[in-house]
PANUZA-826339 format. One line per field, with one value per residue (C-alpha): residue number from 1; residue in one letter; chain; x negated, y negated, z. Coordinates in pm, 1 decimal, padded with zeros to 6 digits. Example, Ala and Ser with C-alpha at 12.3 -4.5 7.8 and 13.67 -1.06 7.14 Angstrom:
REM residues 2
nr: 1 2
rest: A S
kette: A A
x: -01230.0 -01367.0
y: 00450.0 00106.0
z: 00780.0 00714.0
END
This chain:
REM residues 289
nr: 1 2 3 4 5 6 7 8 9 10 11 12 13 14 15 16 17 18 19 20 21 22 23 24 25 26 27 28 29 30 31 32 33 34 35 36 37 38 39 40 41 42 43 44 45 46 47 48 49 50 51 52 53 54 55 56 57 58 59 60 61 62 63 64 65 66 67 68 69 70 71 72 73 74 75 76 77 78 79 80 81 82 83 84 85 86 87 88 89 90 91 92 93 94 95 96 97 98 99 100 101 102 103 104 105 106 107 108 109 110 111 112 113 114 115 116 117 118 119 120 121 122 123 124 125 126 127 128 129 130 131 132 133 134 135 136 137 138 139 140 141 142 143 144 145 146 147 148 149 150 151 152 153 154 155 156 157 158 159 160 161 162 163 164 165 166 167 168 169 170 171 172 173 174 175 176 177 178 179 180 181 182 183 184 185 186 187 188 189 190 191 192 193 194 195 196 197 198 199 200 201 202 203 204 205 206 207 208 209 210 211 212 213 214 215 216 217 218 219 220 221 222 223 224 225 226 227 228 229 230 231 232 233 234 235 236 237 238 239 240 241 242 243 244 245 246 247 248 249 250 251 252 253 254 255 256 257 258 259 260 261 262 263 264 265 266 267 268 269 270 271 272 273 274 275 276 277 278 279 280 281 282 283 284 285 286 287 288 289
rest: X X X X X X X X X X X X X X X X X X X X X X X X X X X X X X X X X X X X X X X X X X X X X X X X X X X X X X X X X X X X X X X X X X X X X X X X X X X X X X X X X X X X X X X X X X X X X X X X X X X X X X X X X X X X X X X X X X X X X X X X X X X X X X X X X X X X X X X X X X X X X X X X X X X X X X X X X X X X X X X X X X X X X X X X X X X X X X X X X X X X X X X X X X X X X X X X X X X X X X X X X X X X X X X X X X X X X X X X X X X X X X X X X X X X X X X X X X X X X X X X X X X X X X X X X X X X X X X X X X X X X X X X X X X X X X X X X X X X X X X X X X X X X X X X X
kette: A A A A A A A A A A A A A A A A A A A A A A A A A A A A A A A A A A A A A A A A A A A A A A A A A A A A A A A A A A A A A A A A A A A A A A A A A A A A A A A A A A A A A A A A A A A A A A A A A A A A A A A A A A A A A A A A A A A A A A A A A A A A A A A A A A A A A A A A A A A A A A A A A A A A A A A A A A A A A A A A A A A A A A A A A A A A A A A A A A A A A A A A A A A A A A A A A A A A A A A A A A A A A A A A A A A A A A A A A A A A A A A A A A A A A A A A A A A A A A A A A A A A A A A A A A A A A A A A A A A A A A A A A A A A A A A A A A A A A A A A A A A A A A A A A
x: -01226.7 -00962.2 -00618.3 -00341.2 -00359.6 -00093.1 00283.2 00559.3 00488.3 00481.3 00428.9 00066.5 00046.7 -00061.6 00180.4 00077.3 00395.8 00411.3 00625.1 00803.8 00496.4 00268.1 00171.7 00071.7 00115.2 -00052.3 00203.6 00124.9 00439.5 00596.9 00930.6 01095.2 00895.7 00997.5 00856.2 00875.6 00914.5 01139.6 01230.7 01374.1 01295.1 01239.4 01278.8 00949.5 01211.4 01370.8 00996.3 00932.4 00998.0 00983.3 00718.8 00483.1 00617.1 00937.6 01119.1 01272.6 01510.8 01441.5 01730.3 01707.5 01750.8 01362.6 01233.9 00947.7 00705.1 00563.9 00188.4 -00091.7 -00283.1 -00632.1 -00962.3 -01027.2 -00710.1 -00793.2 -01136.2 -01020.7 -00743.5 -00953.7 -01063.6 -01379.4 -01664.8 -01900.6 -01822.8 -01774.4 -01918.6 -01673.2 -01552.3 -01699.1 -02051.1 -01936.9 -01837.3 -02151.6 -02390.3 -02181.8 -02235.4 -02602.4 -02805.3 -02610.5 -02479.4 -02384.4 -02184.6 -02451.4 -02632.7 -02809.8 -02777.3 -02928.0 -02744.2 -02883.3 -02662.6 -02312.7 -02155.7 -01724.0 -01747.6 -01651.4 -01968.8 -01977.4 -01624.3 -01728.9 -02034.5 -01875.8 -01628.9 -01940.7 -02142.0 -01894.7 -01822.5 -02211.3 -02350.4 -02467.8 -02464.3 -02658.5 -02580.8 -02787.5 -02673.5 -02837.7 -02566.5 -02287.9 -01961.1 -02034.5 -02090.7 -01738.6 -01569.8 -01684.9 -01629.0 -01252.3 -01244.9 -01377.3 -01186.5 -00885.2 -00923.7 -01043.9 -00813.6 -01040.2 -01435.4 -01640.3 -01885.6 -02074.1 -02162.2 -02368.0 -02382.3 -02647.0 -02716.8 -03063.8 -03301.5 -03382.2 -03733.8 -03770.6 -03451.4 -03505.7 -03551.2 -03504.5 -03708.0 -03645.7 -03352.9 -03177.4 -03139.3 -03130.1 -02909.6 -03010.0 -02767.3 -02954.3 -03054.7 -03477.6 -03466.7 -03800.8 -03938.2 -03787.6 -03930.9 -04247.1 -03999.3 -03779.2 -04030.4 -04171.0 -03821.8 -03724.9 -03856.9 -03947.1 -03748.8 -03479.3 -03325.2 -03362.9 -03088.7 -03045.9 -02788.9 -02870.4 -02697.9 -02911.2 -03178.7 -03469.3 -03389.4 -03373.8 -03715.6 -03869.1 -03700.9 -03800.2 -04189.2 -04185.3 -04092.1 -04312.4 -04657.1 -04631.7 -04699.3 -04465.4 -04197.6 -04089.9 -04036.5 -03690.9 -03399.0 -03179.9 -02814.5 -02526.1 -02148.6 -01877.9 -01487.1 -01234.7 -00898.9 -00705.9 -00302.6 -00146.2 00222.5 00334.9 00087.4 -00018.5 -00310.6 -00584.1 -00841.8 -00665.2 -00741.7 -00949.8 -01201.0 -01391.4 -01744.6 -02082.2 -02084.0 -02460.0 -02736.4 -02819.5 -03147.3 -03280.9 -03572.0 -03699.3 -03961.6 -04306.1 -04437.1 -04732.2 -05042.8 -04903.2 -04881.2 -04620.8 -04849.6 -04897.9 -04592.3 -04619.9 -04392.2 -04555.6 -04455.6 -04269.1 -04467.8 -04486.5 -04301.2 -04601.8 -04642.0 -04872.9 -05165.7 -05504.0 -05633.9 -05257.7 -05250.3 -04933.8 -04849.2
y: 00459.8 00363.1 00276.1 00576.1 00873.7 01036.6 01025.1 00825.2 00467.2 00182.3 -00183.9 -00236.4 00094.9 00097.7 00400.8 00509.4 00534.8 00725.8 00703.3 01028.5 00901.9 00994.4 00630.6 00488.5 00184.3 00094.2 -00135.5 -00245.1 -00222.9 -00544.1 -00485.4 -00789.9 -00647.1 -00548.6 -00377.4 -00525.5 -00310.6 -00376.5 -00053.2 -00240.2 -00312.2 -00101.2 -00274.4 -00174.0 -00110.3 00176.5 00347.2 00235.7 00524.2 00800.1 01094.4 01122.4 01280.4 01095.5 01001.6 00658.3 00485.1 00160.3 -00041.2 00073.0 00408.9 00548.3 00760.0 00774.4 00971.0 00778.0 00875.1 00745.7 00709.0 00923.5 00780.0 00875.6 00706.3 00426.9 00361.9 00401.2 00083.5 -00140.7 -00451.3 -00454.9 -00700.6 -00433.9 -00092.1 00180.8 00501.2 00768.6 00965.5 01304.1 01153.6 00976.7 01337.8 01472.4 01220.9 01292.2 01697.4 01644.6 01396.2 01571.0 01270.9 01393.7 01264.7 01030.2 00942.5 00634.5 00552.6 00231.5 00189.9 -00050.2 -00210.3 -00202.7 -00318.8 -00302.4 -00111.0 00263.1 00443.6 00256.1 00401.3 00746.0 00704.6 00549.4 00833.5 01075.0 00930.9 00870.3 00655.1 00763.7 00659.5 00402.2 00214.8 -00084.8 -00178.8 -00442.0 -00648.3 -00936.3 -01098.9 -01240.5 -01247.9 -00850.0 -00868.3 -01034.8 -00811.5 -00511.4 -00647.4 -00699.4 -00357.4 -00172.4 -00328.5 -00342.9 00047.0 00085.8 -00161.9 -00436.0 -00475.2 -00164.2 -00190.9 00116.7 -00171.5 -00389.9 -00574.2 -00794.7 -01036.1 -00983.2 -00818.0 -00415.7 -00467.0 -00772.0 -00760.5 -00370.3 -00386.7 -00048.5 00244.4 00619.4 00586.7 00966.3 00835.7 00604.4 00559.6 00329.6 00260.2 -00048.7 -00098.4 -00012.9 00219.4 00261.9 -00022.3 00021.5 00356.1 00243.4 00061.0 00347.5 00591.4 00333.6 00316.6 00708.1 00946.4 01261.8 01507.6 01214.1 01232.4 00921.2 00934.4 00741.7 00681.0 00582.9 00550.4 00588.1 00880.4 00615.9 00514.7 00915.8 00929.8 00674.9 00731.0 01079.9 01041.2 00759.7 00989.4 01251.1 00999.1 00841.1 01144.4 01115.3 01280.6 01671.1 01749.0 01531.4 01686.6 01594.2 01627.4 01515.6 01632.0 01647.8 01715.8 01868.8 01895.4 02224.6 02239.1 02486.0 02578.1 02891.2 03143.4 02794.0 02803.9 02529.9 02231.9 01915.3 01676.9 01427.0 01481.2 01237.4 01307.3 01116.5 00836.7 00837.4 01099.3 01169.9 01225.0 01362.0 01429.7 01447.4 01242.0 01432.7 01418.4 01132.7 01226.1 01509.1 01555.8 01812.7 02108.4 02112.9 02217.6 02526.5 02469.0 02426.3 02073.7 02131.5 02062.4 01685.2 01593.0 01307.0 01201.6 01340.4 01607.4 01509.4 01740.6 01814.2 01806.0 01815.5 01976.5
z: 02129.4 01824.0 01795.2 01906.3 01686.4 01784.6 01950.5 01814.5 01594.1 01798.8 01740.0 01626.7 01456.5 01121.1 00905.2 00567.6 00353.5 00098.7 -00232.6 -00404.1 -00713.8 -00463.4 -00423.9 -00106.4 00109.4 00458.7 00704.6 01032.1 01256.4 01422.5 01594.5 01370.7 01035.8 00726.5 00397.4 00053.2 -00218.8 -00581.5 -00443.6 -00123.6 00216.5 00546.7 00846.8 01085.6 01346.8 01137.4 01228.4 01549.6 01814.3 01506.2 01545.9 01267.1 00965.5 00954.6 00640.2 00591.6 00336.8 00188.0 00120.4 -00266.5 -00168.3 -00233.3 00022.7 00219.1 00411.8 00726.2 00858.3 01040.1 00761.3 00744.7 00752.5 00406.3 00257.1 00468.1 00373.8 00022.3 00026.8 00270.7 00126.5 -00065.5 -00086.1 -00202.7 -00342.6 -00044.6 -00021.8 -00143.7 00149.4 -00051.8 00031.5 00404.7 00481.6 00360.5 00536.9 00813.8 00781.2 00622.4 00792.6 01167.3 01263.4 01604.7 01954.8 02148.6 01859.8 01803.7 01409.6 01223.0 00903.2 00606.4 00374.2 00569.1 00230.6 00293.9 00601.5 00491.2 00638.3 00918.7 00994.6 00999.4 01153.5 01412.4 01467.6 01464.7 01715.1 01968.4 02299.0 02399.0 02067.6 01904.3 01536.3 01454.2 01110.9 00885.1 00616.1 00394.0 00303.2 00526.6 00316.1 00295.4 00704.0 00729.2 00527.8 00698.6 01015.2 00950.2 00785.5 01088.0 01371.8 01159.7 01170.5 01539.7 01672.9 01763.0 01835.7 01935.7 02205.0 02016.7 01692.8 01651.9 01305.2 01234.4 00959.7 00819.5 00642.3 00755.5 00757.1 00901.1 01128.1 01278.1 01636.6 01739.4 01824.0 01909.3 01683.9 01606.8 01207.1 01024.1 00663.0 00388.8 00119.6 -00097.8 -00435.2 -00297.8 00005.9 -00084.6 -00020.2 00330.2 00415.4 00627.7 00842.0 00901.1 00978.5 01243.8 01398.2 01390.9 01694.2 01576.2 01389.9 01340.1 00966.0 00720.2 00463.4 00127.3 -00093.0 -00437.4 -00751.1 -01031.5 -01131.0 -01143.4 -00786.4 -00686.7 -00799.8 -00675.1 -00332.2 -00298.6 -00428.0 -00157.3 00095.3 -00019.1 -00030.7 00292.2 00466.7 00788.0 00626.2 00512.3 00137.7 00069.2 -00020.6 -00299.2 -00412.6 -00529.4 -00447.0 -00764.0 -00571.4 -00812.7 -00697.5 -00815.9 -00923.3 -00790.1 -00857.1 -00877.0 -01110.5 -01243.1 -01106.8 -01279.0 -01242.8 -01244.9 -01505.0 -01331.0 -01061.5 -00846.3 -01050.6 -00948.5 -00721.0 -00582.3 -00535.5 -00163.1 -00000.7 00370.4 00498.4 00883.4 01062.3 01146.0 01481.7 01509.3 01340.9 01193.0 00807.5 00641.8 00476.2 00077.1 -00112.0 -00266.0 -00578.9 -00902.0 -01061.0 -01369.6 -01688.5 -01727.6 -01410.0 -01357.2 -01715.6 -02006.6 -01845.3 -01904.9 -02243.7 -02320.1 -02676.8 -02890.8 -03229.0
END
């Protein structure tokens, strides 16, 4: 599945280069290419043949370090129709919802194409993803994103132009990602499509959406008590006894939610944790001084 990861660049390969600014620039070898820089060129052929880890000279003199580039970088630079989902949450989707080899994963709202990436890489050559999207310049874009990445189509997708609810198919499916302004509203569908124990996992932005997500989940009865987060990365500089958080961090980008399907008929028992004090609006006979 993919493109070569490893052994030395050849034509086709696309090499992250990397600037002494730390900046970074993805290039897809041809044997008569060259990169454009005002710091001057590098003919492709000057990588061709090179392991991994290489340096090259443009014509300026500015070095360069050549990679394969990482998925994370990658989904980062790819063209956008929609926004992508940071790779701080893909990873924890990935790690959270157990995306795992064989899989067979329905994803809703493909958007640029980052998630489907990963998922992709999680489920394997024995897996499956079926990804749904409304609107079709989104379903283009991601498209190009994904098989720019893998090298070409992927018999494990299938992308299809439509609304989840109305669109969805499947059955038996392991789980099932929704990342949409109202997963909500799609949660009756999903829990028709999942077998049991499969994971449903949203991505939201906003608190208002978190709410309404999870006390979706919680009344339809087919579904354990949700789980919610979110995931804040802060990188760290470290030089010598300098030792200290950097100045910027990736902060929010969306609140996450899981829970797992019931078995038919069954309903998850009462929760046991008392509500905090006007968590469903004003008690009856509260009074207020």
């Amino acid at each position: 599945m993919g493109f070569r990861r490893h052994g030395p660049f050849q034509a086709g390969d696309q090499v992250q280069l990397t600037d002494p600014k730390n900046k970074r620039h993805t290039v897809t070898l041809k044997e008569d290419g060259v990169f454009h820089t005002h710091k001057g060129g590098i003919p492709h052929s000057e990588l061709i043949g090179q392991p991994e880890g290489s340096v090259v000279r443009s014509s300026g003199g500015t070095q360069y370090l050549a990679f394969r580039h990482l998925l994370q970088d990658y989904t980062l630079s790819m063209p956008r129709g929609a926004a992508v989902i940071y790779p701080k949450d893909s990873a924890q989707i990935v790690a959270m919802a157990d995306i795992f080899p064989g899989a067979r994963v329905v994803e809703a709202g493909v958007g640029s194409g980052a998630l489907t990436c990963f998922l992709l890489r999680a489920v394997g050559n024995e897996g499956t993803v079926t990804s749904y999207e409304r609107r079709e310049d989104f379903a283009e874009v991601a498209t190009k994103n994904v098989e720019k990445f893998y090298g070409g189509p992927m018999d494990q997708w299938r992308l299809v132009v439509g609304d989840f609810v109305e669109a969805l198919d499947e059955s038996d499916v392991d789980r099932i990602i929704l990342d949409m302004l109202a997963p909500w509203e799609c949660v009756d569908a999903a829990a028709k499509a999942l077998t049991p124990g499969g994971v449903i996992c949203c991505y939201v932005a906003t608190t208002t959406q978190l709410s309404r997500t999870v006390e979706t989940l919680r009344e339809h009865g087919s579904f354990t008590e949700p789980h919610a987060w979110e995931t804040l990365v802060r990188d760290w500089h470290v030089e010598g006894l300098a030792v200290r958080p950097d100045h910027r961090m990736v902060g929010h980008t969306g609140f996450l939610v899981t829970a797992r399907r019931m078995a038919d008929g069954v309903t998850p028992p009462p929760r046991r944790r008392r509500p905090a004090k006007g968590a469903h609006g004003e008690e009856s006979g509260s009074s207020t001084r």
